[in-house]
GUKOL-358548 format. One line per 10 residues: number of its first residue (from 1); for each residue x, y, z of C-alpha. Coordinates in steps of 0.05 Angstrom, whole numbers, plus 5000, padded with zeros to 4 digits. Each point is the difference from the previous one (the first is absolute). Layout:
! GUKOL-358548
NUM> X,Y,Z ~ ...
//
This chain:
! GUKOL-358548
1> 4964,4719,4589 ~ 5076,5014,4989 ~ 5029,5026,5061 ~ 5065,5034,5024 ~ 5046,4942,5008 ~ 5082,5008,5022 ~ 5042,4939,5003 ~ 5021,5023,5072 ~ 4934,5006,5018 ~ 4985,4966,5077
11> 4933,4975,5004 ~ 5011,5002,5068 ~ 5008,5072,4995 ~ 4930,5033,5022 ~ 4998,5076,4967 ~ 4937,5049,5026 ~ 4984,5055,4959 ~ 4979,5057,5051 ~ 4973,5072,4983 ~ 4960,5056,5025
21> 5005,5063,5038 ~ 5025,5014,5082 ~ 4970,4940,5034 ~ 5032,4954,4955 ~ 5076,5047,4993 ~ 4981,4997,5084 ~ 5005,5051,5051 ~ 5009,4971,5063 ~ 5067,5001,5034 ~ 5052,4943,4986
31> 5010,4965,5068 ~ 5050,4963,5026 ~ 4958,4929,4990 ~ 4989,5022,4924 ~ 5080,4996,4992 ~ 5007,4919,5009 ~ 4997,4974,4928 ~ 5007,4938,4964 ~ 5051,4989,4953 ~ 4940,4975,4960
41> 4963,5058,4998 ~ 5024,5048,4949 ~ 4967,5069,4969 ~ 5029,5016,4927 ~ 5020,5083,5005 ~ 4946,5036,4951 ~ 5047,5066,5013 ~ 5072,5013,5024 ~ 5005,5028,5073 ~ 5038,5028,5046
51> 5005,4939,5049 ~ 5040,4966,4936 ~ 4946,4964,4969 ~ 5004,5001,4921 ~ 4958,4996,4944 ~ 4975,4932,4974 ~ 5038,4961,5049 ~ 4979,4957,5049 ~ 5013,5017,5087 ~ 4976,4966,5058
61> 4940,5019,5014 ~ 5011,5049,5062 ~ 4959,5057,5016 ~ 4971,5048,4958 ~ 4999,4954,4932 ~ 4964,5057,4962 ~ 5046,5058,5000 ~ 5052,5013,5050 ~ 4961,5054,5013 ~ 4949,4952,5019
71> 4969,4979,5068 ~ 4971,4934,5023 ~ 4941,4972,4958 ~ 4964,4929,4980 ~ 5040,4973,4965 ~ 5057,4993,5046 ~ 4954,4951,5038 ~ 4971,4964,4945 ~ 5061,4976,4979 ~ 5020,4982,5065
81> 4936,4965,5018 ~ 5007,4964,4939 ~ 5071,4975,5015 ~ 4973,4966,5065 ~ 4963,4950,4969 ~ 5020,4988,4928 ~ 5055,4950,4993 ~ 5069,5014,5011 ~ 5025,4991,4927 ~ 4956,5068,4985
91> 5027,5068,4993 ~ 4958,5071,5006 ~ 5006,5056,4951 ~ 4962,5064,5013 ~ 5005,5049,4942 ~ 4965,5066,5016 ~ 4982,5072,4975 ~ 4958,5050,5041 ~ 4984,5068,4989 ~ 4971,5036,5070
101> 4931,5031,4976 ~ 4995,4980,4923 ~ 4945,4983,4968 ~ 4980,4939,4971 ~ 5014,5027,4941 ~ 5074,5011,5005 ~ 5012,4924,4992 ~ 4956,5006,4929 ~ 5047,5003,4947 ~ 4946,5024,4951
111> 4990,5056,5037 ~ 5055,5014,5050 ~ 5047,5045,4960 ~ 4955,5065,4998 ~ 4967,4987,5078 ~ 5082,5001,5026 ~ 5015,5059,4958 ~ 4956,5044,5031 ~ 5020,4982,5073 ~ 5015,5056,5034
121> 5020,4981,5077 ~ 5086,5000,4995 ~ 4989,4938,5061 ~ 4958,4955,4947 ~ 5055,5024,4938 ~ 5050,4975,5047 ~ 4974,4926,5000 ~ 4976,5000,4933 ~ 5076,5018,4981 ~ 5031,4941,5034
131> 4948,4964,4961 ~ 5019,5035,4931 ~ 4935,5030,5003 ~ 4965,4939,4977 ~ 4981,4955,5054 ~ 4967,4946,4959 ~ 5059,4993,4950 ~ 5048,4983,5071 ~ 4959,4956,5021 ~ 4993,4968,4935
141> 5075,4999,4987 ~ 5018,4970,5070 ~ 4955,4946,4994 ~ 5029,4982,4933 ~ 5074,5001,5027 ~ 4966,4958,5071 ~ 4968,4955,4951 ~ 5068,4983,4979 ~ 5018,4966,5065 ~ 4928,4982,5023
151> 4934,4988,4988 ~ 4947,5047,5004 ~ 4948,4972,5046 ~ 4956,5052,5026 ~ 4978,5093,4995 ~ 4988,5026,5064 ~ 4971,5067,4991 ~ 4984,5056,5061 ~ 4968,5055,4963 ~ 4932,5041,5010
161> 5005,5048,5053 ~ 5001,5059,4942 ~ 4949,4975,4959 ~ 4972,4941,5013 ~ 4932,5018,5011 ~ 4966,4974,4925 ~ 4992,4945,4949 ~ 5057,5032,4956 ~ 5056,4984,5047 ~ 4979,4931,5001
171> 5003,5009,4925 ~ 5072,5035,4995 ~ 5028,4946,5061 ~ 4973,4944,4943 ~ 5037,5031,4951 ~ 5070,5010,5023 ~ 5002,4919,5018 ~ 4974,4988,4940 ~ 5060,5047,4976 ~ 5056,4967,5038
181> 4970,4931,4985 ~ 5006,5012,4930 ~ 5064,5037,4994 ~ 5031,4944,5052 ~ 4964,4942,4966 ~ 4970,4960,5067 ~ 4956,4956,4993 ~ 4934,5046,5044 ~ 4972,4928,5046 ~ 5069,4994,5017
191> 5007,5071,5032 ~ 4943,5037,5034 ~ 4990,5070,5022 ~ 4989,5014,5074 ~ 4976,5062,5013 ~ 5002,5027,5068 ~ 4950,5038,5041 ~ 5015,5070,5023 ~ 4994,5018,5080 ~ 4935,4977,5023
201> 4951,5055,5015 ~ 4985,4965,5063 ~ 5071,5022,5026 ~ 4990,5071,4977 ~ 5029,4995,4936 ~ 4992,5059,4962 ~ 4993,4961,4926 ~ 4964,4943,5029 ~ 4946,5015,4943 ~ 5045,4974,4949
211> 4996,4924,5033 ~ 4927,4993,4972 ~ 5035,5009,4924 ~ 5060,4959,5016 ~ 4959,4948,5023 ~ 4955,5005,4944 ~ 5054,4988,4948 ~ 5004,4925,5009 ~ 4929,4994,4975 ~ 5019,5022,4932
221> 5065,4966,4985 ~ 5028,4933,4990 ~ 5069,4989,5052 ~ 4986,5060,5039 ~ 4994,5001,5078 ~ 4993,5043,5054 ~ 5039,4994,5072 ~ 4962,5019,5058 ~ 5035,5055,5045 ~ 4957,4988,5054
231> 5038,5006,5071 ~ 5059,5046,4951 ~ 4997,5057,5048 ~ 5023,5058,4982 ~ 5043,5058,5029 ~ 4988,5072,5018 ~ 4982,5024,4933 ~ 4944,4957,4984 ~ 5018,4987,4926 ~ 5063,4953,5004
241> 5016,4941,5045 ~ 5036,4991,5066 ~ 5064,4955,4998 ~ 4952,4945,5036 ~ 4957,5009,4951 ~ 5045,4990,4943 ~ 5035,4941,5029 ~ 4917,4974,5004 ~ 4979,5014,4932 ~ 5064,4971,4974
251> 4980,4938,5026 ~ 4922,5003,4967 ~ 5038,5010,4937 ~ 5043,4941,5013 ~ 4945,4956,5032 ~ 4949,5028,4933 ~ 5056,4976,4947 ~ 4997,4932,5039 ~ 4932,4996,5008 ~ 4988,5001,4912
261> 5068,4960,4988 ~ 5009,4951,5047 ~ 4942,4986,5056 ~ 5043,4958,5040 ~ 5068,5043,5007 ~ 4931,5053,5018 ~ 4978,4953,5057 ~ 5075,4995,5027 ~ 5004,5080,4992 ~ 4935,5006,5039
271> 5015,4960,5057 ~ 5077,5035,5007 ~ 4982,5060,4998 ~ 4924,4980,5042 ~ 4971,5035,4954 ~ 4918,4988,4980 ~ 4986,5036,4933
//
């Protein structure tokens, strides 16, 4: 298989696809700790902001990478987990689009349009606009322009709260990677699909139904995996995490990646972080 190919492509240049709804745009509070960044960790602007960022360019990766309207979330500690034990020659890219709420669906190109013309609530319009009111077709076009400078290596998806509670999501969630992998030309062993579990019903979360789907979906589909929240608490509201528990489920992303792509750089992950998953 052909696949997108720049001649100032890095191969040392690591690019993460990440989607989803408010656990993965995050909601916790950015904290003085989150604000120490590499200069190898870098988060490619899927909308312009008032904090500067631009449009299809890349910006160290500091707190929120989503939106600047954005909180904490996992991916700010995946990529940083990452960074502490891959070699020092490799760079992180994090491109991401979330939409607080949506439904699976909204990343569907098939069948997007019509669902985010009938959404009423003006707070949900608002994101969809920085998005152009197409979330898929942002995230597909700022993976194309990473993909220029890196190499895709990995989809890290936090989705389900709204409607992951059936065999169909598992069936849309197959179909948008199979979407992007098309449309971006990977080759599918080389990049899987983690899919991370909602707040565990054990700590009171309030969709921790949709964990026994989420968890299901790996039995189904080739380079698909699910990351374990467990010990992700959450905060008062039940539904999203606390910043403690996004720096933690960060690092299960991180430590899952590892775990299918390199068992070794997994072990030395495990043991840093003490960590026995």
């Amino acid at each position: 298989m052909a696949t997108l190919q720049s001649h100032s492509q890095d191969p040392n240049f690591w690019v993460f696809l990440c989607f989803g709804q408010s656990n993965m745009a995050g909601q916790a509070p950015i904290e003085k700790q989150d604000l120490k960044v590499s200069d190898r960790f870098l988060s490619m602007a899927t909308t312009d902001g008032g904090d500067g960022r631009v449009l299809g360019t890349w910006r160290k990766a500091v707190p929120p990478l989503c939106r600047y309207d954005a909180h904490l979330g996992p991916a700010d500690y995946f990529g940083r987990t990452l960074l502490e034990v891959v070699p020092e020659n490799v760079r992180i890219g994090i491109v991401s689009v979330a939409v607080e709420g949506c439904p699976i669906t909204f990343f569907d190109k098939d069948r997007n349009a019509p669902i985010i013309a009938m959404e009423e609530q003006d707070w949900m319009n608002d994101i969809l606009n920085q998005y152009g009111r197409d979330p898929y077709q942002r995230l597909l076009s700022m993976a194309k322009t990473a993909a220029k400078d890196g190499v895709i290596k990995g989809i890290l998806l936090h989705q389900g709260e709204t409607d992951a509670y059936g065999f169909e999501w598992c069936k849309t969630v197959r179909k948008i990677y199979c979407d992007l992998q098309q449309e971006l030309r990977f080759e599918p062993t080389a990049v899987p699909l983690l899919v991370g579990e909602v707040v565990r019903g054990e700590y009171g979360g309030i969709c921790g139904e949709a964990n026994m789907t989420i968890n299901d979906i790996a039995n189904h589909y080739p380079n698909t995996y699910v990351v374990s929240s467990e010990g992700c608490l959450p905060c008062e509201d039940y539904l999203h995490f606390s910043g403690d528990g996004y720096r933690r489920l960060g690092r299960h992303y991180a430590l899952r990646y590892l775990e299918i792509t390199n068992p070794e750089l997994a072990d030395a992950c495990r043991k840093k972080l003490n960590m026995d998953l």
